[in-house]
N, C-alpha and C positions, 0 to 999 in steps of 0.2 A: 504494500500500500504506500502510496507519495501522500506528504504531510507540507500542507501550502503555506510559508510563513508569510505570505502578501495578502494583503486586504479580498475579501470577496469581489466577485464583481457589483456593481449598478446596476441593473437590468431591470425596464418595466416589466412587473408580472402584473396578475392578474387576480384580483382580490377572492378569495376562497367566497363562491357561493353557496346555502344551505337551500337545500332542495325540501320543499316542504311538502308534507306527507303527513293524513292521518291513519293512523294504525288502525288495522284492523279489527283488532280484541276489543269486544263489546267494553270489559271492565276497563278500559282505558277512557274509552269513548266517554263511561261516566265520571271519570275524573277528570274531565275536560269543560269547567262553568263555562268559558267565554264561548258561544259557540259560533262566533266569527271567526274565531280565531285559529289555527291550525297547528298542530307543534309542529316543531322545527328539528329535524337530524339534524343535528352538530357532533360530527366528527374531528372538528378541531373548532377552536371557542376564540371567534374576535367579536366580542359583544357593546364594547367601550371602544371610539377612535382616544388613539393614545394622544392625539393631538391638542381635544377639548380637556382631556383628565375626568371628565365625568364617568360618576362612576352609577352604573342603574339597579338599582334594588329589584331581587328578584326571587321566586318562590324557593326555598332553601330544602325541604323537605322530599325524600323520594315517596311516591305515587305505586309506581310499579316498575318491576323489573322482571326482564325477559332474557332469555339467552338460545341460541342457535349454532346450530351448527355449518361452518362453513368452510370454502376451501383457499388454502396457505397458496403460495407462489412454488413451491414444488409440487403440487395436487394433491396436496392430502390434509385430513381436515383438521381444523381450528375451532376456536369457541369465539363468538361475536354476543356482544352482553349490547342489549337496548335496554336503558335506564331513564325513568320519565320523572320529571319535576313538574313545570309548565312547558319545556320543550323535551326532546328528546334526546338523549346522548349517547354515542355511540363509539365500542372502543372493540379491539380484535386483538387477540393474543397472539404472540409470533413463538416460532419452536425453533429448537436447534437441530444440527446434524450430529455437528461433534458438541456432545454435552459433557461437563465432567461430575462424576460421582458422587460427591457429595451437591448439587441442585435441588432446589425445592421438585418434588414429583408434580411430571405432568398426567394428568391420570386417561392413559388410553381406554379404549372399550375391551382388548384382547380378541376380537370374534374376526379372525380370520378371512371367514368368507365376504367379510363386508370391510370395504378399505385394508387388505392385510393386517385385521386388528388393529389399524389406526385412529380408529374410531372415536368422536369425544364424546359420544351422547348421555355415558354416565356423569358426564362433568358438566353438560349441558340441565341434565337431570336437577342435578344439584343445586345449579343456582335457581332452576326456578322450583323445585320442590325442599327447597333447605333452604340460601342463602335470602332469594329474594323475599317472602314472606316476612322473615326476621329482620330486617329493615325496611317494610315500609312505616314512614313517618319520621325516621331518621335525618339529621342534618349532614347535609352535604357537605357542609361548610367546614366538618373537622375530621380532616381525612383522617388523622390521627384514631377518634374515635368508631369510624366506621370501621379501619381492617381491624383493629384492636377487637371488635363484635366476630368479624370473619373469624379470626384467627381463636377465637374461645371458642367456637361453634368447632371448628375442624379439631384442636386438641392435638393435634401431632407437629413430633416439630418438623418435618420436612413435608406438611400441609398433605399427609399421604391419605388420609380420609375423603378431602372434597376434591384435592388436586389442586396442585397450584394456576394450573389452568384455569381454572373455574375462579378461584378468587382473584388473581389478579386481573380478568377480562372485566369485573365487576368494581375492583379497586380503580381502575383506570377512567371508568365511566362518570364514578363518583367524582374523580379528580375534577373532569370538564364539567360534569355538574353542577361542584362548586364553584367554578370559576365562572360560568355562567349563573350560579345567583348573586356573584361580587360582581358581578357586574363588569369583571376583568379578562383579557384575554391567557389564556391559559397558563404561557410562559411568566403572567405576571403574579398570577396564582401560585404556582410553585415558586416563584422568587418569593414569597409571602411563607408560606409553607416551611421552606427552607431557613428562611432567616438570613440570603443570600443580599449581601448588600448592594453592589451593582451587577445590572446586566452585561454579562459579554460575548458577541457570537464566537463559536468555538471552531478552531481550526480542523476541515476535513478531511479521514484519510479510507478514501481515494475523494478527494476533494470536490468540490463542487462548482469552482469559477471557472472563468473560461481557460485558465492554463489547465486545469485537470483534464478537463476536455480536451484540449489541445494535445497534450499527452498522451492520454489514452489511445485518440486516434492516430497519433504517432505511429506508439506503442503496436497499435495492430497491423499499420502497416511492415512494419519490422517481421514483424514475427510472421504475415502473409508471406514477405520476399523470402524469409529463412527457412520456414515450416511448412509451408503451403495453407490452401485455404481453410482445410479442417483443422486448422491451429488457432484459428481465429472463433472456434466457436465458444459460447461463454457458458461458464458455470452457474451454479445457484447465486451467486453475487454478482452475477455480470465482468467477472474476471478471465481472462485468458488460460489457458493451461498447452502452452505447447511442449514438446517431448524435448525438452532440455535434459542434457546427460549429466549433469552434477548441479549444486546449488549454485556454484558462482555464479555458473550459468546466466539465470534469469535473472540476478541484481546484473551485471553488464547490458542485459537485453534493457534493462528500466535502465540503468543509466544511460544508454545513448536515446532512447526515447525521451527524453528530458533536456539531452544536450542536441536532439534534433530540434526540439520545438523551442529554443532558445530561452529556457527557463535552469540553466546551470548555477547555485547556489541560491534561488529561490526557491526551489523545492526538494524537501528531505524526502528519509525514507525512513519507513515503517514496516517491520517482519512481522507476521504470526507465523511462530514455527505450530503450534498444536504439538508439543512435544509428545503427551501423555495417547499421542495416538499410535506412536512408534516406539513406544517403553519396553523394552523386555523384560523376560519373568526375571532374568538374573540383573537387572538393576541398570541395563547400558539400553543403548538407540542405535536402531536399525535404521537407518536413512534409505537403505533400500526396501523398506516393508510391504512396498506396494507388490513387488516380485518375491512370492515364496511360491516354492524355498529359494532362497539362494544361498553364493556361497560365502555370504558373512563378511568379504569384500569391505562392505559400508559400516560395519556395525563399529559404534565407538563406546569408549566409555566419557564418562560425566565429566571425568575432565579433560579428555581427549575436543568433546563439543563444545567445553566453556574455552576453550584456546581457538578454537574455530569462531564462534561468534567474534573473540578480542581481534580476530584478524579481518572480518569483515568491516569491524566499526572503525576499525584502522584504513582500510582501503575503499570503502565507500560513507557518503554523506548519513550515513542509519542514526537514527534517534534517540528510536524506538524498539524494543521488541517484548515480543508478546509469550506466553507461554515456555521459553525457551528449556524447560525442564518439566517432567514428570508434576503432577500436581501436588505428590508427597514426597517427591524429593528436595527436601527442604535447605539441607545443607548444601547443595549444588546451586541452588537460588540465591543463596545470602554471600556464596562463594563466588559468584559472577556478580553481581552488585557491588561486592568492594573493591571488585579491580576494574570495573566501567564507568565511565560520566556518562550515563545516556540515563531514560527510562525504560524499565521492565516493568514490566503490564501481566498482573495478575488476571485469569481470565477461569481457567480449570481450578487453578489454585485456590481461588477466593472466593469465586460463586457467588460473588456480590453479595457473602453472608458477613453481618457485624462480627460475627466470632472468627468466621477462619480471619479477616484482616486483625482484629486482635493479634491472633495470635502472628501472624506474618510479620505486624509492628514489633513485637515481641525479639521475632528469634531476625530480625532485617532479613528478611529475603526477599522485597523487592518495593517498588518506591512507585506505582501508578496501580489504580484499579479500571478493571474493564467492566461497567457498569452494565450489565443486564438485569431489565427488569422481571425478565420470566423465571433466571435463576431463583429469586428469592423471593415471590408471589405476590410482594403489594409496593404501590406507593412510597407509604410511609417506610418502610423497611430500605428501598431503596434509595432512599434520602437520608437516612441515617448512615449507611451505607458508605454516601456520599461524603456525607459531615465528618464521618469517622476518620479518609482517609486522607481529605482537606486536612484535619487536624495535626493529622502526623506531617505534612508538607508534601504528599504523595500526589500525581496528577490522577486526573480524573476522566477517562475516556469512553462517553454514553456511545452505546454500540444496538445493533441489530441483530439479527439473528438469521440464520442460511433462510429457516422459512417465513419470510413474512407477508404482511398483506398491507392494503391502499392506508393501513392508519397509521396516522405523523405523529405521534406522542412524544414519540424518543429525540426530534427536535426540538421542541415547547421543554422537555426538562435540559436539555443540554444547555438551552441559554436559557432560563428559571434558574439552572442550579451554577452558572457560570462555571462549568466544567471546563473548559477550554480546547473540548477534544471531543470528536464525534466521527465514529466507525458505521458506516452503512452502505458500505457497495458501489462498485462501479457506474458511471452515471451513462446507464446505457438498458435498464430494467425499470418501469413504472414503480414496482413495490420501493424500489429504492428512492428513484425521484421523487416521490412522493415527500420522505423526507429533505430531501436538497432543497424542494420547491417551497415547501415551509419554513426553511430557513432566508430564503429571498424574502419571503412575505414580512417574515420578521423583521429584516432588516430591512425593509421600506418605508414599515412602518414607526419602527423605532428610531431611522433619519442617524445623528449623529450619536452612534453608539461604538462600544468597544470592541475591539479584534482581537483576540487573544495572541494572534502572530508566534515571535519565536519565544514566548512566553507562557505557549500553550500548557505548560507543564504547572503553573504558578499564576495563572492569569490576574489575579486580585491584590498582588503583590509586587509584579513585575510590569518591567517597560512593555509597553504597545502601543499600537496606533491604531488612529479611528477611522472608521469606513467614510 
């Protein structure tokens, strides 16, 4: 992934419209007094122009709650939670491919013949025969105390009874919900929530201005002339994967993609190794894992890979890196952080839970967390999350997930939480756009605001400049 440390672009976009629709469900219909009036889907909440600062008082209390089942951007299904106040809000859960071990549980259906047991309709179940009844009448307005309801009602700590599917599709809903009775748009809501003092838009990796763009399609032409055309086709994140014969490999293939598009020393680089996917049972890393059997060629041990990474951060612009050990190889993690200036990006490691970064602060093994919200099931947990790692001086990088669908949330908390950093896929898939395109809106409408630049790491503390 390339890490943009220049300003986004300007670009006129095109203000998010709500498409209004009244729901069908009779009981809805009767929690509907005005009857001119029609609710409103809002799938991301600009309800106040930031211009006038007015802010519009609005029905606080949930009505009812629905949940569905739908399908992710790899085709397989999801949970979509519709949450009613006086409008209606609507939020979708995203999944992962490579999850690591300790995550809050997604809770599949198991039945085989229907989606290969991918099924979420017992977590679909849930929210409307468990979570939604138990809140209606509840205030939106304190996110805090609604997953705190969720989270007594499910009783397990890795959320294995309702699924963390299920409550955080419902946490999320809440969230716009409150922001739409403050009258606020969503990002400002969580700025609120959090206790985040100013706003900053967060640097993208694979970015989102027009140099990312530029890159990219670079990037594929490179790899068109070298690889051929079936090299260019994209993965679940709208990334390249051509048959490179060793790692170097493909960082030379992105650095000359960068120094064709004439953007040399303005944009870094970012690894997700996914180590923990390549971990052997005797404690080392197979870099050739994708080929078994083979003949062991590739396989290193822990410190054999921590002198391989020192030599890439030596020889190209890397920042960044992400997973770069086993999730419980802890000593190998704290062992590569004291011999590198870059950040390491908890991701398997941390599961965006408050306790494993505890302990991570603890024993130092590494200095940025990769914020997913599906990892650790609500909201408020992953704002805490957030707080936790702020605290220790660690950066903060809001991410997506392989499967995701058309909702923006993950942009509204990256600049809510002034993270400084925001992972969501090649800008060449809708699911993905979707958040890039939210980030524009943002920064339209927020006019002169902060960039987190090469300070992405510290943005509330460090130099940057404004868009």
């Amino acid at each position: 992934m390339a890490l943009a440390t220049q300003p986004i672009n300007n670009l006129l976009q095109t203000p998010f419209i709500s498409l209004k629709t009244i729901p069908k469900s009779q009981s809805l219909a009767s929690l509907t007094p005005r009857k001119s009036r029609p609710l409103v889907v809002r799938s991301s909440v600009s309800v106040a122009s930031s211009s006038t600062g007015v802010k519009v008082s609005k029905e606080y209390t949930v009505k009812s709650v629905k949940a569905r089942q739908i399908i992710d951007s790899r085709g397989n299904p999801t949970v979509e939670v519709d949450l009613v106040t006086d409008d209606l809000y609507r939020s979708a859960v995203p999944s992962g491919a490579s999850t690591g071990i300790y995550e809050a549980l997604e809770l599949r259906d198991g039945d085989n013949s229907v989606y290969g047991g991918k099924g979420v309709l017992h977590a679909v179940k849930n929210i409307n025969e468990i979570l939604g009844p138990k809140l209606i009448g509840v205030d939106v307005r304190n996110q805090a105390n609604v997953d705190a309801i969720m989270l007594q009602i499910d009783g397990t700590p890795n959320k294995s009874k309702l699924g963390a599917n299920a409550i955080l599709g419902v946490s999320l809903s809440v969230c716009r919900a409150g922001a739409g009775a403050k009258g606020l748009p969503l990002y400002k809501h969580i700025q609120e929530l959090s206790g985040t003092k100013e706003l900053v838009m967060p640097v993208p990796a694979f970015n989102h201005s027009c140099m990312g763009s530029e890159v990219y399609h670079t990037l594929k032409g490179i790899i068109k002339a070298k690889y051929g055309q079936d090299a260019c086709n994209v993965g679940d994140e709208g990334g390249f994967a051509p048959n490179v014969q060793d790692n170097r490999e493909g960082l030379v293939l992105l650095i000359g993609a960068i120094e064709k598009a004439g953007y040399t020393g303005k944009i870094k680089i970012g690894m997700d190794v996914a180590a923990s996917e390549f971990y052997t049972k005797d404690g080392r890393y197979d870099l050739n894992f994708k080929n078994q059997p083979n003949d062991g060629a590739h396989v290193h041990s822990a410190q054999l890979l921590c002198e391989l990474y020192k030599d890439f951060v030596k020889e190209f612009p890397i920042v960044s890196i992400e997973d770069p050990f086993d999730q419980d190889d802890w000593s190998s993690w704290a062992s590569l952080l004291s011999s590198v200036d870059i950040q390491l990006v908890g991701d398997d490691l941390l599961v965006t839970n408050p306790k494993r970064i505890a302990e991570a602060i603890q024993k130092k093994a590494c200095n940025g967390l990769l914020l997913k919200v599906n990892q650790i099931g609500t909201v408020t947990e992953s704002i805490q999350a957030a707080l936790d790692s702020k605290a220790a001086g660690w950066g903060v990088m809001v991410s997506h997930r392989s499967g995701e669908t058309e909702d923006n949330f993950i942009a509204d908390l990256s600049v809510g939480l002034a993270s400084g950093q925001i992972k969501t896929g090649a800008p060449c898939r809708s699911e993905r756009l979707a958040k890039y395109n939210q980030l524009l809106r943002i920064e339209e409408e927020l006019g002169n605001v902060r960039y987190a630049g090469e300070a992405f790491r510290s943005p509330e503390d460090e130099k940057y400049c404004r868009l």
